[in-house]
Backbone bond lengths (Angstrom), bond angles and torsions (degrees), N, CA, C in turn:
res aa  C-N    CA-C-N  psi(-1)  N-CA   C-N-CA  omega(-1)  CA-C   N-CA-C  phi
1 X - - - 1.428 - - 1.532 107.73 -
2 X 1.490 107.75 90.39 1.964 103.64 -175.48 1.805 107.49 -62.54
3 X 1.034 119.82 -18.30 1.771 111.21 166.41 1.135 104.46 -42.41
4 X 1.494 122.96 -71.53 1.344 142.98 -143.91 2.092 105.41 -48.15
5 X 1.560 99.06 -20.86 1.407 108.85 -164.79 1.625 101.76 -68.91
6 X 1.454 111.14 -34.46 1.478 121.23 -175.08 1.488 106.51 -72.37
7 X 1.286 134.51 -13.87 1.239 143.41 -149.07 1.654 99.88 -97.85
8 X 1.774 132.74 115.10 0.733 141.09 112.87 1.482 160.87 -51.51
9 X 1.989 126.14 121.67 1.045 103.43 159.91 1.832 128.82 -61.96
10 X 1.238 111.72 144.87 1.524 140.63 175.18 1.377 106.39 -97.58
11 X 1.303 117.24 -61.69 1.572 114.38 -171.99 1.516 98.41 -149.05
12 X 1.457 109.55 151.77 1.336 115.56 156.94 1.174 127.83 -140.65
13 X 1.395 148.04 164.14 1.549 122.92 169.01 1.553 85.10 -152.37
14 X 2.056 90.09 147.72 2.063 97.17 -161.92 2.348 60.68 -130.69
15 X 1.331 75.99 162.62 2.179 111.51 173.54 1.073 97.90 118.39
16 X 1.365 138.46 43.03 1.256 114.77 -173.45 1.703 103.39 -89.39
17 X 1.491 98.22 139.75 1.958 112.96 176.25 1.344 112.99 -78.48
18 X 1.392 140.98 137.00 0.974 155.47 -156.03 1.841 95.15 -139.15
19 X 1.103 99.83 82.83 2.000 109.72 -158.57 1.626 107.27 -98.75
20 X 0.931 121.23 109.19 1.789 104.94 143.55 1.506 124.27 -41.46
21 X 1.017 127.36 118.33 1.469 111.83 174.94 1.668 115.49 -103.54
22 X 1.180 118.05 10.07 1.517 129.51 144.51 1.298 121.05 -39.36
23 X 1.313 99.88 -60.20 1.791 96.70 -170.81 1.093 87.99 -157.41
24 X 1.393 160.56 27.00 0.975 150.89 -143.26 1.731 138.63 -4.78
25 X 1.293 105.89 33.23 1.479 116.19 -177.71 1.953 90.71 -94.91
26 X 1.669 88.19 -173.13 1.672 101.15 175.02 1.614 93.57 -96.64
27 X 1.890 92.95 172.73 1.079 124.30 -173.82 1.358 112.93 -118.66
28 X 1.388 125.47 115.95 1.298 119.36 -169.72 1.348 111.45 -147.33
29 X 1.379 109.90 125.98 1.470 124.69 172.64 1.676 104.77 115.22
30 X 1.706 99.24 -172.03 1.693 101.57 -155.92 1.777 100.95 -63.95
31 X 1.107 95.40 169.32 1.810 117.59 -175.40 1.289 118.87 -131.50
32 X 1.636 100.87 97.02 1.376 114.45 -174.36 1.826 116.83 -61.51
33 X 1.358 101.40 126.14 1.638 129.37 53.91 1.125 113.67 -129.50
34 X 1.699 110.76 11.78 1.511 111.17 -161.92 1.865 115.43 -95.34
35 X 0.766 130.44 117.69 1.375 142.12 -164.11 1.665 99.79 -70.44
36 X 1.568 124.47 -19.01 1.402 110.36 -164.37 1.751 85.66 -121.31
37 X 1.427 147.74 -5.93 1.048 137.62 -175.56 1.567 109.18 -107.40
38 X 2.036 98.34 133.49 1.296 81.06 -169.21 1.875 85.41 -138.55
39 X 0.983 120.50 155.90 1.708 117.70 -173.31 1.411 105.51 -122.98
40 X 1.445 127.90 160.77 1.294 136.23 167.19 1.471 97.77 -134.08
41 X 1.252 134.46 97.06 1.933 126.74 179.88 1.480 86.18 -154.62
42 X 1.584 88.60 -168.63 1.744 102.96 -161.08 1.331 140.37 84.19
43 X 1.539 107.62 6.03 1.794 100.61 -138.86 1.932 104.80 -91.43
44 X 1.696 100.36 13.91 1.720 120.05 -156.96 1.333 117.48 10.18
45 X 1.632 103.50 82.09 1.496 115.06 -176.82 1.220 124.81 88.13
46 X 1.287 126.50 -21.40 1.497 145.11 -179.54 1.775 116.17 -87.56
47 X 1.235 97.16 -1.09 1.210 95.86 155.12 1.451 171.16 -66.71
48 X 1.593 73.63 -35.21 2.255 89.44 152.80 1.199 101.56 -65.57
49 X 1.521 134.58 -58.71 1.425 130.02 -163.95 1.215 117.30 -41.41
50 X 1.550 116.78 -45.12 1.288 138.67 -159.18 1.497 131.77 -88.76
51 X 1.578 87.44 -18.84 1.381 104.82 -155.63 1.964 107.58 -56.22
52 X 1.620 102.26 -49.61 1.162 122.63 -155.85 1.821 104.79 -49.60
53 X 1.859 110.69 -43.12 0.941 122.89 -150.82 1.819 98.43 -99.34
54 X 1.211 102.10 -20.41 1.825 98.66 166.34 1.119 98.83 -90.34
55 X 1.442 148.19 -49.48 1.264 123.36 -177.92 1.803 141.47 -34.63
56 X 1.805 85.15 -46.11 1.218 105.81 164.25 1.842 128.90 -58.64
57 X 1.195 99.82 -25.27 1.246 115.14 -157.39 1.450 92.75 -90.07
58 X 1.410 124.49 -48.90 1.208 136.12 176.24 1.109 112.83 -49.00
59 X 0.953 135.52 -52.71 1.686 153.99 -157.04 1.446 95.43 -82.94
60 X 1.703 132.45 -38.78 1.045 105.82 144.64 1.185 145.04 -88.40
61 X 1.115 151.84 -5.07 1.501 143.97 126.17 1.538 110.12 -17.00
62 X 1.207 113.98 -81.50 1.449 106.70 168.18 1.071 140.69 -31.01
63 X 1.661 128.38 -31.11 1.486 148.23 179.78 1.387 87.66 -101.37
64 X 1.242 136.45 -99.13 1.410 116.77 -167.21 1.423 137.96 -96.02
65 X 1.422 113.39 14.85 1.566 123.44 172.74 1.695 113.99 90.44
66 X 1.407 82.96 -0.44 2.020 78.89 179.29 1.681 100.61 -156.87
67 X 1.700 101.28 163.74 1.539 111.52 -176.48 1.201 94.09 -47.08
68 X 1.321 121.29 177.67 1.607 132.34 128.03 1.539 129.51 -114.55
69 X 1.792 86.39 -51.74 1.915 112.56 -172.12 1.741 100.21 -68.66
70 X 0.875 91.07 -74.08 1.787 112.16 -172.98 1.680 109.90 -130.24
71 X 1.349 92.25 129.20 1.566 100.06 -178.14 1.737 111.31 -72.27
72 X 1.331 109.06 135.34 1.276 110.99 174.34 1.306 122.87 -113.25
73 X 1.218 107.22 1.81 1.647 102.19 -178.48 1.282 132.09 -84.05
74 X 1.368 137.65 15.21 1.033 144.28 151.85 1.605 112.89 -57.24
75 X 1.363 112.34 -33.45 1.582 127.54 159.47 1.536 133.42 -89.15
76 X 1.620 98.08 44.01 1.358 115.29 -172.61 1.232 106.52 -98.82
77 X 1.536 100.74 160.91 1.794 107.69 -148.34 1.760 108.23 -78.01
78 X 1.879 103.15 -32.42 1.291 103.65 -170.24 1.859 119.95 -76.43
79 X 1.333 107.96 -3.81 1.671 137.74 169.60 1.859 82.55 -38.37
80 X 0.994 130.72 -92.03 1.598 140.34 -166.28 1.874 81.61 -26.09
81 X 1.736 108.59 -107.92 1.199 119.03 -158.81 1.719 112.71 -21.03
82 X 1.505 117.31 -29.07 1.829 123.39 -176.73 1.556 99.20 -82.96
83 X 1.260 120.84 -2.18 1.239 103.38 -168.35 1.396 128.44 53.66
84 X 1.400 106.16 49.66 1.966 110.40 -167.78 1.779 88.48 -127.85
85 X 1.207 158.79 78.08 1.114 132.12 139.98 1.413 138.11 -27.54
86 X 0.997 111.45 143.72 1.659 121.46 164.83 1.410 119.11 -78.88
87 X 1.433 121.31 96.16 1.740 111.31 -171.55 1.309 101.47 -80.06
88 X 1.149 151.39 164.71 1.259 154.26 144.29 1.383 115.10 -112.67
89 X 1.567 126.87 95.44 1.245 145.04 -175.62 1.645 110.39 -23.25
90 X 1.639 110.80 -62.41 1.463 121.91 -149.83 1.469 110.97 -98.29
91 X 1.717 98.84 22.88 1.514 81.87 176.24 1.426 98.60 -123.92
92 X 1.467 100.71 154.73 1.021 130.31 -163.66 1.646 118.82 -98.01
């Protein structure tokens, strides 16, 4: 597209949060009703931190149907639809 060459940025802005607004924790593991879909999001900003140790965690659920390393299901996806949040005391 030779327009596009004339085309300047003006402004930009990068942090964008990718939030649960449930409780604001992440969401991790399969997503009912679907037996093969499973998500890790939500984590509002806490996601680089996090990533390494839900990934892992995920990957097992997926490989063998349950935690092993660290339990993750307190950050399970169907928590929203039960109406059970996850409070987390210390944050501010």
């Amino acid at each position: 597209m030779p327009a596009f060459d004339a085309l300047r940025v003006t402004s930009s802005w990068a942090g964008y949060y990718e939030m649960n607004t449930f409780d604001h924790n992440g969401l991790v593991g399969a997503v009912a009703p679907y037996d093969n879909l499973c998500t890790a999001c939500g984590f509002s900003g806490h996601g680089l931190q996090q990533a390494p140790a839900t990934g892992k965690g995920l990957a097992e659920l997926i490989a063998t149907g349950a935690y092993h390393t660290l339990d993750l299901s307190p950050l399970r996806v169907d928590r929203v639809a039960e109406g059970k949040p996850l409070r987390e005391a210390n944050i501010i």
